[in-house]
Residue frames as qw, qx, qy, qz and C-alpha x, y, z in Angstrom:
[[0.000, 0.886, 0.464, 0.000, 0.00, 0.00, 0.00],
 [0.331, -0.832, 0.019, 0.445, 2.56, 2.40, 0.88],
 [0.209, -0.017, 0.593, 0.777, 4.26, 1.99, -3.00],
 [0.119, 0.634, 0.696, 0.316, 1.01, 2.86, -4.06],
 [0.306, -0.908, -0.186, 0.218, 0.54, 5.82, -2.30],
 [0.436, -0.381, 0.485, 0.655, 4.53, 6.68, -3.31],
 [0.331, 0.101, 0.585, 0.734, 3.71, 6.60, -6.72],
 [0.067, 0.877, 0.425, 0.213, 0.76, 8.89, -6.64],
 [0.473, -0.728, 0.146, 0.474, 3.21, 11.25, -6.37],
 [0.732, 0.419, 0.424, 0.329, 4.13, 10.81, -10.23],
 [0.048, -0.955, 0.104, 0.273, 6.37, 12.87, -12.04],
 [0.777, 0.509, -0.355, 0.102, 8.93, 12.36, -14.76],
 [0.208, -0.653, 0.646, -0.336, 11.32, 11.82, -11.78],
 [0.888, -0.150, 0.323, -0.292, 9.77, 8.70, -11.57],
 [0.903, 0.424, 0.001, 0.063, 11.73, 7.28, -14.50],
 [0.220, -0.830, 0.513, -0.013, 15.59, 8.04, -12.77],
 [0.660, -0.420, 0.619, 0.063, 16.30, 4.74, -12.10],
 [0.758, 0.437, 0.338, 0.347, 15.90, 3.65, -16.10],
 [0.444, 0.856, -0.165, 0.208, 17.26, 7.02, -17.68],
 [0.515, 0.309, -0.496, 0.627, 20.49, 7.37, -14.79],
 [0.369, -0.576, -0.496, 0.535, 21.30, 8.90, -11.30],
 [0.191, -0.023, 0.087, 0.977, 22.59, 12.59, -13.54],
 [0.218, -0.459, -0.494, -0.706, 18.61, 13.08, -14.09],
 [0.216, -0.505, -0.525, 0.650, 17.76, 14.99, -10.50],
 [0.194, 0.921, 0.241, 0.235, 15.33, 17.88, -10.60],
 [0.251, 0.960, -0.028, -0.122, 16.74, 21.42, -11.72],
 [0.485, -0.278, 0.556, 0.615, 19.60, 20.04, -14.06],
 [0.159, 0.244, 0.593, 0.751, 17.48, 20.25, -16.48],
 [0.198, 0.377, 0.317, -0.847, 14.89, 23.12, -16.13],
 [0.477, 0.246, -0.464, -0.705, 13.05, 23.06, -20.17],
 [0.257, 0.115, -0.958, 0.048, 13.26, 19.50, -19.43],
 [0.191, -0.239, -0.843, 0.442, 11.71, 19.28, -16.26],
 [0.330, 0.342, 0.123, -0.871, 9.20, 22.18, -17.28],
 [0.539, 0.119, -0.532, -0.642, 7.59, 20.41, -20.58],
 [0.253, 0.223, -0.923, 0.188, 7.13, 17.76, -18.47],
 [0.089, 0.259, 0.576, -0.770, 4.85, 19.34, -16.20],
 [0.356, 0.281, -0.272, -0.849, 3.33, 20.53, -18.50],
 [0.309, 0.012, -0.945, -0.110, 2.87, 16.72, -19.66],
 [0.213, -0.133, -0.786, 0.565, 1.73, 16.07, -16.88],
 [0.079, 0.258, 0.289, -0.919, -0.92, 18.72, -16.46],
 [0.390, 0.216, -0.656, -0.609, -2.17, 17.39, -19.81],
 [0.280, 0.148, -0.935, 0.160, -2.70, 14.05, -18.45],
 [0.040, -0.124, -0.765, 0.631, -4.52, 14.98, -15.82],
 [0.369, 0.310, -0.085, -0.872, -7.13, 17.25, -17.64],
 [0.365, 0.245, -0.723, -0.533, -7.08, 14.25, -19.77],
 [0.251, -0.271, -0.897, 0.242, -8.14, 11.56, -16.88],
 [0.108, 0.399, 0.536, -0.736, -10.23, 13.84, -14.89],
 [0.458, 0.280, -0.278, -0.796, -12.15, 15.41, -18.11],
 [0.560, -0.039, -0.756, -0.337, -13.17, 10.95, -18.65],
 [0.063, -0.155, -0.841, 0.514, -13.85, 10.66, -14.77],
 [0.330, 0.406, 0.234, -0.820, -16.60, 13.81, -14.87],
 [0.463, 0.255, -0.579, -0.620, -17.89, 12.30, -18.39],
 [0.617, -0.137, -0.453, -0.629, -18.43, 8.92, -17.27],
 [0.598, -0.474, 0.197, -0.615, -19.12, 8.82, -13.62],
 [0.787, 0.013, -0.615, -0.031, -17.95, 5.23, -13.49],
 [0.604, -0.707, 0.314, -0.192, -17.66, 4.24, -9.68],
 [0.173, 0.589, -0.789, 0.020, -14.49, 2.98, -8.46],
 [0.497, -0.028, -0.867, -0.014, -14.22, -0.86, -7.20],
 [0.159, -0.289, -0.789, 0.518, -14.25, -0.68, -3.68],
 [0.504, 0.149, 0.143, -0.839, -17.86, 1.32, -4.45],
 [0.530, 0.238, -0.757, -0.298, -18.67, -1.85, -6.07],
 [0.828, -0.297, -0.444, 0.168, -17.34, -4.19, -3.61],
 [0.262, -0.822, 0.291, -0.414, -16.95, -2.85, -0.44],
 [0.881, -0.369, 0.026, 0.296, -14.55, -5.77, 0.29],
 [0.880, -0.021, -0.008, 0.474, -12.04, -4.33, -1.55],
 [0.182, -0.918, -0.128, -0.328, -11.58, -0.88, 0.59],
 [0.752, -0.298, -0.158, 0.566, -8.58, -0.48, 2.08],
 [0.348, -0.243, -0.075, 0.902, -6.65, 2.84, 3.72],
 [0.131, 0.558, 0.073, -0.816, -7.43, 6.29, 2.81],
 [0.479, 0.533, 0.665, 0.211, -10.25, 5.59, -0.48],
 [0.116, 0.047, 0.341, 0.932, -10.23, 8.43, -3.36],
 [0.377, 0.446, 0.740, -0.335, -13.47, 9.99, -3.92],
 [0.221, 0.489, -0.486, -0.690, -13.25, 11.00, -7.41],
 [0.860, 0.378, -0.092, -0.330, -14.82, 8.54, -10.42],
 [0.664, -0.281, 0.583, 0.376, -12.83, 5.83, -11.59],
 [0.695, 0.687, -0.189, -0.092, -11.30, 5.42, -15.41],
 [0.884, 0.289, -0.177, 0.323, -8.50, 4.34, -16.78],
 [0.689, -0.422, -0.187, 0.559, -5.49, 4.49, -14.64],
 [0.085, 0.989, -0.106, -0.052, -4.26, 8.28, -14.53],
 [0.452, -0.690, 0.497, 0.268, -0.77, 7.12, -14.08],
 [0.617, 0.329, 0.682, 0.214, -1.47, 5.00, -17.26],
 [0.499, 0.823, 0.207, 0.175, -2.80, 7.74, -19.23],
 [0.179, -0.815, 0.539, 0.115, 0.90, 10.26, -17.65],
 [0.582, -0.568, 0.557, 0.171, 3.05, 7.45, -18.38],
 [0.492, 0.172, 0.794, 0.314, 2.30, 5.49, -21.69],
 [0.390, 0.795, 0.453, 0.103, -0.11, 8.14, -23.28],
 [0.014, 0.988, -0.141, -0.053, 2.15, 11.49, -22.41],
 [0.569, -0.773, 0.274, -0.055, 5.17, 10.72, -21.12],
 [0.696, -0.226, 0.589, 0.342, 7.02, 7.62, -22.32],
 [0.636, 0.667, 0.260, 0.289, 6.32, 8.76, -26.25],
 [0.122, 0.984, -0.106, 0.075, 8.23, 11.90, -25.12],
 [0.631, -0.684, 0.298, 0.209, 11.09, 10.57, -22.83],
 [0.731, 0.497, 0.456, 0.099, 12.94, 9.16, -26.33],
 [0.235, 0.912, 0.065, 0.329, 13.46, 12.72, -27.26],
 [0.113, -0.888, 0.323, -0.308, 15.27, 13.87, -24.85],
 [0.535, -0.315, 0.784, 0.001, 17.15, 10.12, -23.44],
 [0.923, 0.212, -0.225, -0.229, 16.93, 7.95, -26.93],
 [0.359, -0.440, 0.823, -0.008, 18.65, 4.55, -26.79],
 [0.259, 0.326, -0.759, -0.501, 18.27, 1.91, -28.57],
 [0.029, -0.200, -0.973, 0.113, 16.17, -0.20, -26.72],
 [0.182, 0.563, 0.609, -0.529, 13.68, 2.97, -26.68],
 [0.232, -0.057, 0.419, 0.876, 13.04, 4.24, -30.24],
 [0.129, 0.373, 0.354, -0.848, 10.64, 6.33, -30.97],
 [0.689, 0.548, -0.015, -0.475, 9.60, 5.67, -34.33],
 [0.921, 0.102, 0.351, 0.139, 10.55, 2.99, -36.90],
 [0.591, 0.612, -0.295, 0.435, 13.09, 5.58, -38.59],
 [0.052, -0.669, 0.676, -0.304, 15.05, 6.07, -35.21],
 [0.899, -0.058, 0.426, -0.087, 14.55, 2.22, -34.52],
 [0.812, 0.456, 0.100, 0.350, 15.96, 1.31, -38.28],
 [0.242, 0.849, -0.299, 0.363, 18.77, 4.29, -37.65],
 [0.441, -0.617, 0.562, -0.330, 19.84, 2.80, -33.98],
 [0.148, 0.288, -0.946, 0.036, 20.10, -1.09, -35.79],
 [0.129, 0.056, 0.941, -0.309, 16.73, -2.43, -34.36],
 [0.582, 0.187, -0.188, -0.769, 14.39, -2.33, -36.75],
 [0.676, 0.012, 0.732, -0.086, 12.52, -5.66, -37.46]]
């Protein structure tokens, strides 16, 4: 419970341990600003499908599976889902590529790992 909680906390910080230790906030300020930004997106993006369609979360469901301090917002699709995989990881690429993380199938076929 207490990683849960931790990671609602989200924030391109989250992704240090894959990119390196040199990525600490304000080394990179533009960086660590578009990000937010990201981020801010995201949220608008979850919260704008919570208020749309009202879906109740589980433990409104099943009140077995209530546990600690309970959100009281709608449910949808995971917010950290939509910040991480919808915003976030397409972006990270840009600014950290590698080879294992290519952004498109010309910087995939340019880095050797194209299928």
């Amino acid at each position: 419970m207490a990683i849960a909680y931790f990671l609602k906390k989200f924030d391109v910080f989250t992704f240090t341990p894959a990119i390196g230790d040199f990525f600490q906030p304000g080394k990179f300020p533009k960086t660590e600003a578009f990000f937010k930004r990201v981020q801010s997106d995201a949220e608008a993006m979850t919260d704008n499908a919570k208020d749309f369609y009202k879906r109740p979360r589980p433990f409104v469901t099943d009140p077995s599976l209530a546990n600690g301090k309970l959100e009281k917002s709608y449910s949808s699709r995971s917010g950290h889902s939509t910040q991480s995989m919808g915003c976030s990881r397409p972006a990270l690429p840009i600014y950290f590529p590698t080879s294992t993380t290519p952004s498109s199938p010309r910087r995939a076929a340019s880095a050797g790992i194209a299928s």
